[in-house]
N, C-alpha and C positions, 0 to 999 in steps of 0.2 A: 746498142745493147748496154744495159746500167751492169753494174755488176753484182745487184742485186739477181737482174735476170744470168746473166754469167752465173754468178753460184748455183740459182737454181738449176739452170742446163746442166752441168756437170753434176750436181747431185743426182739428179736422173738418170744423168747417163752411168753413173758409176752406182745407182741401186742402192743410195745411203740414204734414211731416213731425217728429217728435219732434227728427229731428236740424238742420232747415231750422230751426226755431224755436230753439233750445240756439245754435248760431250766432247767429241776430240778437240773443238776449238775452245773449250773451259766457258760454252755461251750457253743460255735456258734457251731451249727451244722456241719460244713465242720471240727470242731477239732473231733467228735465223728466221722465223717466217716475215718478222718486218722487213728487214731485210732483202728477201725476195722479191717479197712484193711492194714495198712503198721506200726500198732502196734505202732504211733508215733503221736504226742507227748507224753510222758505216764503224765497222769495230777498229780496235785499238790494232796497231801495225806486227803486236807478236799474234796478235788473233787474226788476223789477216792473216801472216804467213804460216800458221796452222793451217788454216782452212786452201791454202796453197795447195802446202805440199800434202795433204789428203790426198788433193785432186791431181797431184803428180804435174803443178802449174809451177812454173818462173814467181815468187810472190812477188816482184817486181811490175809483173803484168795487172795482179791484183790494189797495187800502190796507184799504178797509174789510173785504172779504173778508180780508184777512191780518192782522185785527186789528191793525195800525199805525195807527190813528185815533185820535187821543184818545177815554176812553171816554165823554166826556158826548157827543161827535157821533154815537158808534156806539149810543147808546141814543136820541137822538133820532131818527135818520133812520130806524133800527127800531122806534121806537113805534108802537104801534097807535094808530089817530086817534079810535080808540070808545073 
């Protein structure tokens, strides 16, 4: 799942509109539907953890999805434990 599709899942499930959500993360509504759907532009890291803690998420979880992680953290916490 990108985390374009992530934001979208949790917008639906939490019943916020493209434009309700673009507001609380300071975004115009057409950057949340790229976003969703073509995973692009991935927002700036205070916009990111706006869009977090809306969703009541770790924005940490949201970094890693956006490839803002340093890469030894994002290869450890994606390793397979076999």
């Amino acid at each position: 799942m990108t985390l374009g599709e992530f934001i979208r899942f949790k917008r639906f499930e939490k019943r916020i509109t493209q434009s309700a959500l673009a507001q609380k993360a300071q975004m115009r509504q057409y950057e949340i539907c790229l976003l969703e759907r073509y995973n692009y532009p991935i927002p700036s890291n205070s916009k990111l953890a706006l869009i977090a803690t809306e969703f009541g998420v770790n924005p940490d979880i949201f970094f890693l999805m956006a490839g803002k992680s340093p890469a030894k953290i994002q290869e450890w916490l994606l390793s397979d434990p076999d």
